[in-house]
N, C-alpha and C positions, 0 to 999 in steps of 0.2 A: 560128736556134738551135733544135733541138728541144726538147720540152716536160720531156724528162726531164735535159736535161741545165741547163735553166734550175731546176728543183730542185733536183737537186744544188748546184749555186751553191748556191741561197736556202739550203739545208740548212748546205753549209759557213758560208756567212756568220753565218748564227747561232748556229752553235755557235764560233766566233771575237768574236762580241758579247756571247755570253754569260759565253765567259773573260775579258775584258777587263777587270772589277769586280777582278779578282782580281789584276791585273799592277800589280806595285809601279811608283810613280812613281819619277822617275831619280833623283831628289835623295836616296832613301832606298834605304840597304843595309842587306838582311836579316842577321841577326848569327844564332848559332846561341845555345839556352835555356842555361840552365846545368846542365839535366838533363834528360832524356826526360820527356816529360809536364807540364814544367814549371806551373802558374802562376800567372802574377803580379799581384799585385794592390796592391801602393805600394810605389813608389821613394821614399827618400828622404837625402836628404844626409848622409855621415859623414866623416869625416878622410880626404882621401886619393880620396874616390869616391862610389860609393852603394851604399845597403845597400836590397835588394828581398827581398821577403816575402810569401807565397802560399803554395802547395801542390803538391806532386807526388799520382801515383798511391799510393792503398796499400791495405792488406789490407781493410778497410773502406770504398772509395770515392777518399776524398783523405786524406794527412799532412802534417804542418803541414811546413814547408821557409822556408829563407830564405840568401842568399850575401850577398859582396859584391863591388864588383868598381871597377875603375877608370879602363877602359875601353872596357865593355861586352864584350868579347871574352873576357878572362880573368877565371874567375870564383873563388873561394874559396866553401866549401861553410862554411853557419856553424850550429856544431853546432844540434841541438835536444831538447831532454830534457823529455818530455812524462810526468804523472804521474798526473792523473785520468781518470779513461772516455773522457770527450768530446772530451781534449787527443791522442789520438792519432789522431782525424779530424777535427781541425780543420781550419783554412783560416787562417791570420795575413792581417789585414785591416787595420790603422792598427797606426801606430807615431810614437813621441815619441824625441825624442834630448834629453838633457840630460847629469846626469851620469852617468847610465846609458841605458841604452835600454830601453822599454817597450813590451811590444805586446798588442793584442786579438787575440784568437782567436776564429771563431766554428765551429760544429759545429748542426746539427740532430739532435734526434733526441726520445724519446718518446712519450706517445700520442698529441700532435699535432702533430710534428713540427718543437717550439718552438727558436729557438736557443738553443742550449748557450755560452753566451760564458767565456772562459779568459782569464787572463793571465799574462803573460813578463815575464820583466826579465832582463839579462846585459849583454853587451859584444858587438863587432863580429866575435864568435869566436864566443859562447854561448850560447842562449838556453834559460833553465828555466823550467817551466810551474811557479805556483805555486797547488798546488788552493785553491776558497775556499769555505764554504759557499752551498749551494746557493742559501740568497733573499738574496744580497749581489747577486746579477746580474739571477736568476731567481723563480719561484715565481708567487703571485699577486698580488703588487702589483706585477710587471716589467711593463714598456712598451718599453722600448730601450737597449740599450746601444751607441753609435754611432761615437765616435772617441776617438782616444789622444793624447796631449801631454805635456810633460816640460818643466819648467823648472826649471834649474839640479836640487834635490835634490827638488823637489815632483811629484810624475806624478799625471797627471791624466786622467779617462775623462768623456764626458759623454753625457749620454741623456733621458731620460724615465720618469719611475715614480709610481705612485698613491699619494699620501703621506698621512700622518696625518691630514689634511685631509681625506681626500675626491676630493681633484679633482687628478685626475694633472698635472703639470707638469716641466720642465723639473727637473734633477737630475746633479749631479756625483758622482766618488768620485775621494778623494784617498790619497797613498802617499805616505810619506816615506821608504822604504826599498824598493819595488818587492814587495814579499810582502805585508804585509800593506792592506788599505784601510777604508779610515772612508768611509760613503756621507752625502751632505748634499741631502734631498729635502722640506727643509720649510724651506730657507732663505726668506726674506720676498720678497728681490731676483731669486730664482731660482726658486720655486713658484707656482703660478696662484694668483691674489689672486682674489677672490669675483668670478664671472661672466666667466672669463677661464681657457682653456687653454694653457698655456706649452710651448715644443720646442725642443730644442736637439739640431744636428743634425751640424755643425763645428765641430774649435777649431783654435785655431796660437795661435803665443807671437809677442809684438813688441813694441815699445815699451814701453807699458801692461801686459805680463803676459800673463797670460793672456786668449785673445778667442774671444769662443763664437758662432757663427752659429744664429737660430734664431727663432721667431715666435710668435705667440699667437692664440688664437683668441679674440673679443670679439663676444659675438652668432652670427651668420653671416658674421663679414668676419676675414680673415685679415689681420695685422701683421706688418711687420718686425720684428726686435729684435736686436741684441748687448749683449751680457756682457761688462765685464772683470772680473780680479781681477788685483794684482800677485802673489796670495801661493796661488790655489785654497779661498784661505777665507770672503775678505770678498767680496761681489759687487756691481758697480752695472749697474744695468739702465740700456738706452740703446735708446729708442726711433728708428729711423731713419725716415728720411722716406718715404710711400707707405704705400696701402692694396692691397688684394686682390691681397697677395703675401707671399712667405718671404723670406728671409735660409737658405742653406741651406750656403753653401762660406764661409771663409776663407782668405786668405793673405796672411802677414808678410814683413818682411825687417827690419832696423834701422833706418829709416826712418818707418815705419806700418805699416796692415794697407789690405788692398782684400777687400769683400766682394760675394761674388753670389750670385744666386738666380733668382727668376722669378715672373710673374704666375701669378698662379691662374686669371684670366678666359679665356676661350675666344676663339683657339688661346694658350697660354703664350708665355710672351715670353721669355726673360735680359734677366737685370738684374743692375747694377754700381753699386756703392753706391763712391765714390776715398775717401769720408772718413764720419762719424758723423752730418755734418749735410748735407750733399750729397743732392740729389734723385739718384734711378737713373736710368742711363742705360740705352738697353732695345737689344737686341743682335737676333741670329736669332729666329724664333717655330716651331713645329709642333704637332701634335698633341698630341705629350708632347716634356716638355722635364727635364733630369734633369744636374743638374752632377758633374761627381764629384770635382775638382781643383782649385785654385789654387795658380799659384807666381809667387812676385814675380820677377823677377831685371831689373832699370834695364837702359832704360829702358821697357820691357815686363811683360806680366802675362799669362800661359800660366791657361789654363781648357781642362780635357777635362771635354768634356758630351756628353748623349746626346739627339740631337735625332729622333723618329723612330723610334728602334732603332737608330740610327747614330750608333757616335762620331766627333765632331768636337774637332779640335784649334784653339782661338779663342787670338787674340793681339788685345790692344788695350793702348793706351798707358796709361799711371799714371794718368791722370784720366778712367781708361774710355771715352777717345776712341779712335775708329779701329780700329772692329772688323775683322778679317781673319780667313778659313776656312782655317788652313795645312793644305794637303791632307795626307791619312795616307795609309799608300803602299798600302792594302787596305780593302776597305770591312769594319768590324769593331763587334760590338754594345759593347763595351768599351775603353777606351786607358786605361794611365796612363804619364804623360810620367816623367823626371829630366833632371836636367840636367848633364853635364860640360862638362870644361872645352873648350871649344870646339865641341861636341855637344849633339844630342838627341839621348837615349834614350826610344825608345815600345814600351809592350809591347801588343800587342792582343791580343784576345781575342774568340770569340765564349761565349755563356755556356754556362756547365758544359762548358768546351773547353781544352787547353790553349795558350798563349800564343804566338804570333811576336811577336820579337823585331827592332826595328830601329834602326837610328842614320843620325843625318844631321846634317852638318857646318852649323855655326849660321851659315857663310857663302855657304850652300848661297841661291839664287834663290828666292823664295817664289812 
């Protein structure tokens, strides 16, 4: 064989190994977005299907967007009525369903290019932006505004903010009408108590109410921690078991909550807290380790985390045994799962990219 035609080979081969990364696995069919540029950034469950929520292109970068759909195929476009500066290059990023539906929006923008956080309330048709003043989110004692939740008529946002105190901590805002909110950042239960940094980073609603993922700082050593409330007002702190780690995702169903998170220590671990008083059970580890999901559905517990730069889609049973890597059909810096009836729904993403979209049959081989 001559020398030029053994490179060519080697030439072809590797541009055949190099596409390879990118060939969806069979078990996964690619679905089309719900709009050119789509995306998407949480599914989550509404009557009938699920309701996703993200951003398309727009005249400014990105606009906020969100559908619904029932079987990933056919989608419904759900209005959106954006009304201050920042709401019309948002990004909708968390959402609550209760008796309304409520969402976060985020936007960058001024002289350091801080998020602009918005919120929505409407129906599975509607969503209006409701402006609010500016240091209800922002300003200078903001720290984070991070996720949204809804129980029965109470909605709920939780984050981080430097309170009256001094010493920034853990911090909610609550709605009982979806427009307006009352912020709660010097609660006793949920504020850094003297030589302690409080965060709270996730919520979901189950059994107990409301339940917050999130940790504290004590010296140099990081804590777990979750929050309940039944009602967004009253709050008991509950220290979980383990040091030099977070509590950073939750996810509910009727039943309980399963919480995870990861080691701080080098390389980071996951971790899976089944109960309140249960030691973690420790999952995949890398260099950076980064959750972004929980969803319960018996008898399983769905986590998309980013292990790497890479998302991975982890399945392990209710008592956080039996970790498994369900392969995603692309390597992708981003996933968020939903779940229909009889399906997975994943949307990836690389960042600042818009979204593929895929489904695969929940009786599909793993």
């Amino acid at each position: 064989m001559g020398r030029s035609l053994v490179v060519a080979l080697l030439s072809v081969f590797a541009l055949l190994t190099s596409c390879a990364a990118d060939v969806p696995t069979s078990e996964w069919r690619e679905l089309s977005l719900p709009a050119a540029g789509a995306r998407i950034l949480a599914l989550t469950p509404v009557d009938g299907g699920l309701l996703a929520i993200g951003s398309v292109p727009g005249p400014e970068g990105r606009a906020p967007a969100a559908w619904t759909t029932a079987d990933g195929s056919d989608w419904r476009t759900v209005a959106v009525e954006p009304h201050s500066p920042y709401a019309f290059q948002t990004e909708l990023i968390s959402v609550g369903i209760g008796d309304r539906i409520v969402v976060l929006g985020q936007a960058f923008g001024g002289a350091h290019s801080n998020p602009r956080m918005t919120s929505w309330s409407g129906t599975p048709t509607a969503l209006v932006e409701h402006p609010q003043a500016m240091e209800l989110f922002g300003g200078p004692h903001a720290i984070a505004v991070n996720a949204a939740a809804t129980l029965g008529a109470t909605d709920l946002l939780v984050g981080q903010w430097d309170g009256a105190s001094g010493r920034y901590g853990a911090a909610v805002w609550t709605s009982t009408d979806g427009v307006h909110w009352d912020r709660q950042a010097d609660d006793p239960a949920l504020a850094a108590p003297p030589g302690e940094l409080t965060g709270a980073s996730g919520v979901a609603t189950g059994p107990a109410g409301f339940v917050v993922a999130g940790n504290t700082l004590r010296g140099s050593a990081l804590f777990p921690l979750t929050w309940t409330s039944p009602d967004g007002r009253t709050w008991q702190r509950i220290d979980l078991p383990g040091q030099d780690s977070v509590a950073t995702r939750v996810g509910c169903d009727g039943t309980g909550c399963v919480l995870f998170g990861q080691t701080i220590t080098a390389p980071p671990q996951l971790l899976c807290w089944p109960t309140t008083t249960s030691s973690p059970t420790t999952g995949p580890s890398g260099a950076t380790v980064e959750v972004s999901q929980v969803l319960l559905r018996d008898p399983q517990v769905f986590t998309t985390v980013r292990i790497d730069g890479t998302a991975h889609l982890m399945t392990t049973n209710r008592d956080c045994t039996a970790w498994h890597d369900l392969a995603l059909p692309v390597a992708a810096a981003q996933a968020r799962l939903g779940i229909l009836a009889g399906a997975l729904l994943v949307a990836t993403s690389d960042d600042a990219t818009a979204s593929r979209l895929w489904l695969r049959r929940t009786d599909a081989p793993a």
